[in-house]
C-alpha positions as a printed Julia matrix, in Angstrom:
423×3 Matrix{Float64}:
 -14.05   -4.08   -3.29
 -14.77   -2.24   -6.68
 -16.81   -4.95   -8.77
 -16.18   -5.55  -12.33
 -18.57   -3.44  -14.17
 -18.74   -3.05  -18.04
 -19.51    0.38  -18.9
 -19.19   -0.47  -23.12
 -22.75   -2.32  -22.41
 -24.03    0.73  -20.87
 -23.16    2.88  -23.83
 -24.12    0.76  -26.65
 -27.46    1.33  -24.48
 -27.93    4.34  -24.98
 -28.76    3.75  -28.79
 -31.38    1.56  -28.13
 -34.48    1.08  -26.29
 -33.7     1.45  -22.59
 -36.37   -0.03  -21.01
 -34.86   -3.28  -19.48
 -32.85   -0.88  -17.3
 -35.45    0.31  -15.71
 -37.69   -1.0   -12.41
 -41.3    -0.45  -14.03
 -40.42    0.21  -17.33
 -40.36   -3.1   -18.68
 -41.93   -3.29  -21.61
 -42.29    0.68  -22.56
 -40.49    2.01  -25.35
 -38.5     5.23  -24.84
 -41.49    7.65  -25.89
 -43.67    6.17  -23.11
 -40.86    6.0   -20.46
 -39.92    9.5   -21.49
 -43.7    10.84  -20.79
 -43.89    9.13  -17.99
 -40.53   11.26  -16.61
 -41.25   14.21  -18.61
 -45.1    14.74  -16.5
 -43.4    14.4   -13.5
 -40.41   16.58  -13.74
 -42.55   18.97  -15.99
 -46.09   18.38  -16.63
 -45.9    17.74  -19.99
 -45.07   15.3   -22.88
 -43.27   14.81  -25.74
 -46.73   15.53  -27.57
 -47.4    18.69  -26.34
 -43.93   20.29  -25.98
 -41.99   20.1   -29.1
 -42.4    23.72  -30.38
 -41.13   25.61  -33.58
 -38.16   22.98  -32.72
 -40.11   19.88  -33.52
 -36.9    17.12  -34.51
 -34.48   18.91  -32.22
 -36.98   18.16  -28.87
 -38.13   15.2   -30.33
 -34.34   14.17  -29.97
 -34.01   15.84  -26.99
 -36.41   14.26  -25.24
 -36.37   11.16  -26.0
 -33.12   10.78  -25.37
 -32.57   12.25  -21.86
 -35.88   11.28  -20.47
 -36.26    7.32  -22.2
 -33.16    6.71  -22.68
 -30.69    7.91  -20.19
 -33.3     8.28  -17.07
 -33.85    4.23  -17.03
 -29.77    3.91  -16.64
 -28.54    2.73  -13.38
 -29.81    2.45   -9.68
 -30.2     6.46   -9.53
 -34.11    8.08   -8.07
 -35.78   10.9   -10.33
 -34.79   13.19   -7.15
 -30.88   12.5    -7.47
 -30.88   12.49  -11.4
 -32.83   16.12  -11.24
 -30.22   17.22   -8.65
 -26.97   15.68  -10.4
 -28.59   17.81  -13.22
 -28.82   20.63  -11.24
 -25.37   20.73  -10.39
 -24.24   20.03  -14.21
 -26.71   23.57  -15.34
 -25.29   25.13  -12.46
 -21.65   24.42  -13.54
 -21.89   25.12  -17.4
 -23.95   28.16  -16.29
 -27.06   27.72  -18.68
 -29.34   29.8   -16.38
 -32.92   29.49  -18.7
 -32.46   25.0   -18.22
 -31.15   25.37  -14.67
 -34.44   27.32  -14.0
 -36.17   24.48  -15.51
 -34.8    22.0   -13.89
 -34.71   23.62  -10.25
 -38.82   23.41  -10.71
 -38.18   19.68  -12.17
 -36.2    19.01   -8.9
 -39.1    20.29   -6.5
 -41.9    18.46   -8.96
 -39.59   15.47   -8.83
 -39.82   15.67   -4.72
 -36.22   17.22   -3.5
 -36.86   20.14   -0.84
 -35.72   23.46   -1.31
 -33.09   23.07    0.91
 -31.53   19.65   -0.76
 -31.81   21.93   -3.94
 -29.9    24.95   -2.39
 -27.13   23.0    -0.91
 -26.5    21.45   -4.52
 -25.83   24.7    -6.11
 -23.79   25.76   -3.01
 -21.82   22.85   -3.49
 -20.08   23.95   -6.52
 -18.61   26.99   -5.27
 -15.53   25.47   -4.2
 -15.26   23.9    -8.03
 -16.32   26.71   -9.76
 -15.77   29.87   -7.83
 -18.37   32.04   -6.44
 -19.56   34.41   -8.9
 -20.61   31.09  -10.95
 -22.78   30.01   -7.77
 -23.66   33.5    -6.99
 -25.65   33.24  -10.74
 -27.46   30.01  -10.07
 -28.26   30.88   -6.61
 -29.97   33.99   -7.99
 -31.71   32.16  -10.32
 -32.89   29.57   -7.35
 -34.08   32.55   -5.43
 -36.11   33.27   -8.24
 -37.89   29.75   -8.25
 -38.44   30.0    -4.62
 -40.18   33.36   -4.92
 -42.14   32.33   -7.37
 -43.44   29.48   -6.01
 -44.24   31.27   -1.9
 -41.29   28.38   -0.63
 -39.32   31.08    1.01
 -40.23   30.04    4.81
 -38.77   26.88    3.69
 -35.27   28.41    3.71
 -33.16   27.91    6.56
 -29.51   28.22    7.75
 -28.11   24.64    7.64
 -24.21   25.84    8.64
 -23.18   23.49   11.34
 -19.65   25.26   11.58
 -17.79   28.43   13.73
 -14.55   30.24   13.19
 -13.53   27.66   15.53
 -14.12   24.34   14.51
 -14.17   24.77   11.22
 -10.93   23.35    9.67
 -11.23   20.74   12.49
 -14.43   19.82   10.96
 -13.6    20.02    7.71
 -10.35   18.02    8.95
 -12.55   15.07    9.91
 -14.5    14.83    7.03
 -11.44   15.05    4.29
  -8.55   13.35    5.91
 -10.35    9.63    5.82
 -10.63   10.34    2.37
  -8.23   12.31    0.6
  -5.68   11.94    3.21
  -2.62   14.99    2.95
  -2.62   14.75   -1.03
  -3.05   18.65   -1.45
  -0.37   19.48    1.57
   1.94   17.01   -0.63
   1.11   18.87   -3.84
   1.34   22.41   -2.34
   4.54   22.09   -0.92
   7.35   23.88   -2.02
   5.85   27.37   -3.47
   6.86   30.37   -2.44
   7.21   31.74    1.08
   5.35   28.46    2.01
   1.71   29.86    0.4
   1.38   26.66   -0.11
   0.31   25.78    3.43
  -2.15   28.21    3.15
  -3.75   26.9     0.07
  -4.09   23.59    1.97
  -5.76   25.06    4.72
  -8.12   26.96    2.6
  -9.25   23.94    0.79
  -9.86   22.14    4.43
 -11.49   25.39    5.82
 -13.58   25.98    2.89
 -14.53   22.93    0.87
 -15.14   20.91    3.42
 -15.39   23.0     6.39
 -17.87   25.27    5.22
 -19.71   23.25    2.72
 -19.48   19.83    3.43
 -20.45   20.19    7.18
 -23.48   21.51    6.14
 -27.18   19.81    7.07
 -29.37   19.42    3.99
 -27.17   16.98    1.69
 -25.39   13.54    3.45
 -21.88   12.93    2.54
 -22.78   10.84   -0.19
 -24.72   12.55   -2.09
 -22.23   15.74   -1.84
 -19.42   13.32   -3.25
 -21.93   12.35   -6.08
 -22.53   15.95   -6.65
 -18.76   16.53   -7.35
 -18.62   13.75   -9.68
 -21.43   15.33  -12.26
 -19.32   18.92  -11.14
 -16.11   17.23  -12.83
 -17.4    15.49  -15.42
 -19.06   18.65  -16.81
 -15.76   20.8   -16.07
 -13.87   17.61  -17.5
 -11.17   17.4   -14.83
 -10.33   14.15  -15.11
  -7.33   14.32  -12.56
  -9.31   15.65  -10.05
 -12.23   13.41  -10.96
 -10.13   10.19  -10.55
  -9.42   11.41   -6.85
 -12.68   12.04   -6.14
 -14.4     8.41   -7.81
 -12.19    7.0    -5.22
 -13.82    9.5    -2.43
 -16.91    8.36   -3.44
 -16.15    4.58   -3.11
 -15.29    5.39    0.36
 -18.14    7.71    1.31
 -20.42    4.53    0.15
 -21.53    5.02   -3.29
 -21.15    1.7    -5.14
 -18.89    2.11   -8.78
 -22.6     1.46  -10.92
 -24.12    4.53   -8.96
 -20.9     6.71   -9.73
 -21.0     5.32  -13.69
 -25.16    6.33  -13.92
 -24.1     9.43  -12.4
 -22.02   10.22  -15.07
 -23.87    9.19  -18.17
 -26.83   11.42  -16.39
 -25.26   14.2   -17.22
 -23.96   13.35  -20.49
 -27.01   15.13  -23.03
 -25.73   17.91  -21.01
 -21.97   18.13  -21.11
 -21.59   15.98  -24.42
 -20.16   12.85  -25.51
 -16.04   13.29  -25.1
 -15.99   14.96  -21.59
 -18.54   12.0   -20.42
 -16.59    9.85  -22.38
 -13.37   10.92  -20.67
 -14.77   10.12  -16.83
 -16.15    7.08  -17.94
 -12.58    5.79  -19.19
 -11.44    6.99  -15.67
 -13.82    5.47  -13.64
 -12.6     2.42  -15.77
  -8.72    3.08  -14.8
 -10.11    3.31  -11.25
 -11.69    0.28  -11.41
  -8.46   -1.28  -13.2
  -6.03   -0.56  -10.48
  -9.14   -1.61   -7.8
  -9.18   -5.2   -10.08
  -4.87   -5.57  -10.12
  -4.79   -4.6    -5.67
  -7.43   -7.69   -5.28
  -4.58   -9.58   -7.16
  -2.54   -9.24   -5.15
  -1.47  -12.04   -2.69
  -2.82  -12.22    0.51
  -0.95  -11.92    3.79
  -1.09  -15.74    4.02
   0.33  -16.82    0.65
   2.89  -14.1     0.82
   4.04  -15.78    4.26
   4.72  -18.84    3.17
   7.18  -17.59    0.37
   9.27  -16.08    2.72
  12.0   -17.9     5.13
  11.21  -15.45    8.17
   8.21  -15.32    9.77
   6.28  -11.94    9.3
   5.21  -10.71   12.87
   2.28   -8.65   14.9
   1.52   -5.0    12.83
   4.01   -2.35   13.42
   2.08   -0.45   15.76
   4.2     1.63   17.25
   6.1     3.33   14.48
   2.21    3.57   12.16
   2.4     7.12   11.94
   5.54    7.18   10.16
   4.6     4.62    7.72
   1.99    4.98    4.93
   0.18    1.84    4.72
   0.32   -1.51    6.84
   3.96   -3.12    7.64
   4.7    -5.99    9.95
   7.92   -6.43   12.56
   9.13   -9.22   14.75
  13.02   -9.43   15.84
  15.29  -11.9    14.12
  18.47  -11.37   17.14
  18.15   -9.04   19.82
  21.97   -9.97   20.78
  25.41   -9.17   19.59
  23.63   -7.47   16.4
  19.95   -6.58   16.48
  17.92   -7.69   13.44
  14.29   -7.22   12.3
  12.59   -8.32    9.96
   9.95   -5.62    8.44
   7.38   -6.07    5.63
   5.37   -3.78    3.73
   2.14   -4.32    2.1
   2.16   -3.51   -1.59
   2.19    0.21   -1.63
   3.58    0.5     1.83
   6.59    2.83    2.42
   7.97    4.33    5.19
   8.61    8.32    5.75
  12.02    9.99    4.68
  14.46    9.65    7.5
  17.74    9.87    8.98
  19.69    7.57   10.81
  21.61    9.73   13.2
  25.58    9.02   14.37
  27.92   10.73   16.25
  30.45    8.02   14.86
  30.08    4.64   13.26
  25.76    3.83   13.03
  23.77    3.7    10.1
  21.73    0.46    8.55
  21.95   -2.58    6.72
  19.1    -3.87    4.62
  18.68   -7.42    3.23
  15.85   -8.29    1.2
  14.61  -11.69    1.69
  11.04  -11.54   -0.09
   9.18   -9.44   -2.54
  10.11   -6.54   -4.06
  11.02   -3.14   -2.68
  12.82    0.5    -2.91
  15.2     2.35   -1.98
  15.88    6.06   -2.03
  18.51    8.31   -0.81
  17.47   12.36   -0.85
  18.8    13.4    -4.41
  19.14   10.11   -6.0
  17.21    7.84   -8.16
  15.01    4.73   -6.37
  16.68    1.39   -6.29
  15.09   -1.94   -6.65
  15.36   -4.35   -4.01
  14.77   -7.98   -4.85
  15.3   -10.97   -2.89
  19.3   -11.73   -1.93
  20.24   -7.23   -2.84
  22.15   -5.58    0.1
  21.6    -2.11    0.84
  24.13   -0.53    3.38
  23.04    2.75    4.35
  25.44    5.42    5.69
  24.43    6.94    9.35
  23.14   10.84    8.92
  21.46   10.03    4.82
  18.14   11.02    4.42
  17.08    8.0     2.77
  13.17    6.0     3.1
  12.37    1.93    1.76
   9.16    0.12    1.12
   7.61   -2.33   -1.03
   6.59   -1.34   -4.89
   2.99   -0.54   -5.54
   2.19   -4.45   -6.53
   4.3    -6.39   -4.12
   4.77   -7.33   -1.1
   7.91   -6.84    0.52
  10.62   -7.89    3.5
  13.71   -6.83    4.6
  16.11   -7.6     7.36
  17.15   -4.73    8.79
  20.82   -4.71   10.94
  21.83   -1.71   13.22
  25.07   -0.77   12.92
  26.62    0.09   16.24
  27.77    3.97   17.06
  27.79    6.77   19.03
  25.0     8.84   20.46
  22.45    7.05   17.53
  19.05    8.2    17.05
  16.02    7.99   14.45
  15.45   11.41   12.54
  11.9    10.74   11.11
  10.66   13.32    8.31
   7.64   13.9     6.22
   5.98   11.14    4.07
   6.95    9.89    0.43
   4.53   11.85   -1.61
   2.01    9.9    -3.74
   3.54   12.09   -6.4
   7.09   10.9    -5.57
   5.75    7.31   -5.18
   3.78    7.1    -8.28
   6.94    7.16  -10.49
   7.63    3.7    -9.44
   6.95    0.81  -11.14
């Protein structure tokens, strides 16, 4: 469950003295607490390092290394590499250097530190990567760490997209197939594949970084770039790869000195929308309380027919004589795939909702609401699909109608695309 967490406190902290946020800091102002970081990462101080630039590092410093370093649960070693990955994106070669020695002062290996930078290639492109990898090279060389360097690919032309299969599908699910469908010639497919090939067949599988930390990579990659569409999808990635919401917030105000206030700004505001929709889904009612307003009892889980539904439903027959009834309910968000009722003559499907609130949809036409006591009759051979609305429960009787040579068509999902336009 996404606890409530109130990021306008950690902001307003930024302007003052940090300190309280910090394990061992208590009782440092930001000049000491920024030394103490600063001879670590750097081995220096804000004493001896200002320059011709005096008030500019004075700022600098003091701000990044006192103020935002005590913020959150995050180690020296992830804060260097979530900066890291930040450089690498905007492509500011002389810091990245900087900071690639700051992430080996600050304890990551050279390996932890390459497979940072090669996780932005998928984000960024390649001849971005190419750049900071040339400048890591350059650290390594300098500092006799080459025999450090090993392969860490854990994939073959094989098993790759399987791989990469195993690691996206629990968490992204077929989002991009949805998206990409319908360009031209089908290229679409292809696209999918490449992101499941590439992104997480190539670079994900690799040894060096866990899952989690890759997924908290991503996050300081999109802040910086400023995707906030993508970045939404990928806060909730995170959530499930086991970073907690606080860890994905101090992520993200990490990397703000770097990026700037509005694009940190703007993925703090959608971490808050995540954490929004996470607070209205624990709102919802439970199984239990939605049982008891409801005249039919629910039934076991709809096992057999799960891979045509997204999300949990529930069946149990009402009549199994004369006319066979069933009573099916959705969880909120629940919907069943696009499908076809087949006939030779006669057939089709009656629905009858007796609890929650629901949709309908025939292929072409707008969704209609279902509420308690509405009657749906649905012609055999209509490509049509029902479920509950995104923050409802929902239950329907369904009737078969009689006919000839009947059958079940089923077709491919309800797109979270077509499904978010509900209300």
């Amino acid at each position: 469950m996404i606890k409530k967490f109130c990021i306008t406190v950690l902001l307003s902290a930024l302007m003052f003295n940090l300190s309280a946020f910090a394990k061992g800091n208590k009782g440092m102002t930001r000049q000491e607490i920024a030394d103490k970081n600063l001879e670590i990462l750097f081995n220096i101080t804000t004493k001896n390092n200002n320059g011709p630039d005096k008030d500019f590092m004075d700022i600098l410093q003091k701000y990044i290394f006192g103020e935002v370093f005590p913020v959150g649960d995050l180690d020296i070693k992830t804060r260097e590499l979530l900066t890291v990955t930040s450089l690498t994106v905007m492509q500011t070669l002389p810091q990245l250097k900087a900071h690639i020695n700051g992430a080996l002062n600050a304890g990551n290996t050279s390996i932890e530190i390459r497979e940072t930078i090669y996780q932005c290639a998928p984000f960024i492109g390649f001849p971005k990567t190419l750049n900071a990898i040339s400048v890591f090279n350059e650290v390594i060389k300098e500092r006799g760490l080459e025999k450090e360097l090993k392969s860490t690919k854990t994939t073959n032309e094989n098993n790759r997209y399987k791989k990469g299969y195993e690691i996206q599908n629990p968490m992204y699910g077929d989002e991009i197939v949805q998206n990409m469908k319908g360009l031209p010639n089908d290229m679409g497919t292809d696209v999918a594949r490449y992101l499941t090939e590439v992104c997480f067949g190539d670079f994900y599988t690799r040894e060096g970084l866990d899952l989690k930390t890759r997924e908290l990579m991503t996050i300081a990659i999109l802040t910086t770039t400023g995707n906030t569409n993508v970045l939404k999808s990928h806060i909730k990635g995170n959530l499930k790869a086991g970073n907690s919401i606080e860890t994905i917030t101090a992520a993200i105000i990490q990397v703000m000195p770097y990026v700037g206030f509005p694009n940190s700004f703007a993925a703090l505001k959608t971490v808050k929308d995540v954490m929004n929709e996470g607070e209205k889904e624990n709102k919802l009612q439970s199984l239990n309380d939605y049982q008891k307003t409801i005249m039919f009892p629910i039934g076991n889980k709809n096992d057999a027919y799960a891979k045509y539904f997204i999300g949990q439903s529930y069946i149990i027959p009402v009549s199994t004589e004369q006319v066979k009834i069933y009573n099916v309910t959705f969880e909120p968000k629940c919907r069943n795939n696009w499908h076809i009722h087949r006939a030779k003559s006669g057939g089709g499907q009656m629905l009858i909702a007796v609890g929650g609130r629901g949709y309908y949809q025939e292929w072409g036409k707008e969704p209609i609401e279902m509420k308690t006591g509405d009657v749906i009759n649905i012609p055999a051979n209509v490509k049509h699909w029902h479920g509950a609305a995104p923050d409802s429960w929902f239950s329907h009787l369904a009737v078969e109608v009689d006919g000839v040579e009947t059958s079940n068509e089923w077709l491919e999902p309800v797109t979270d695309e077509e499904y978010s336009k509900l209300k």
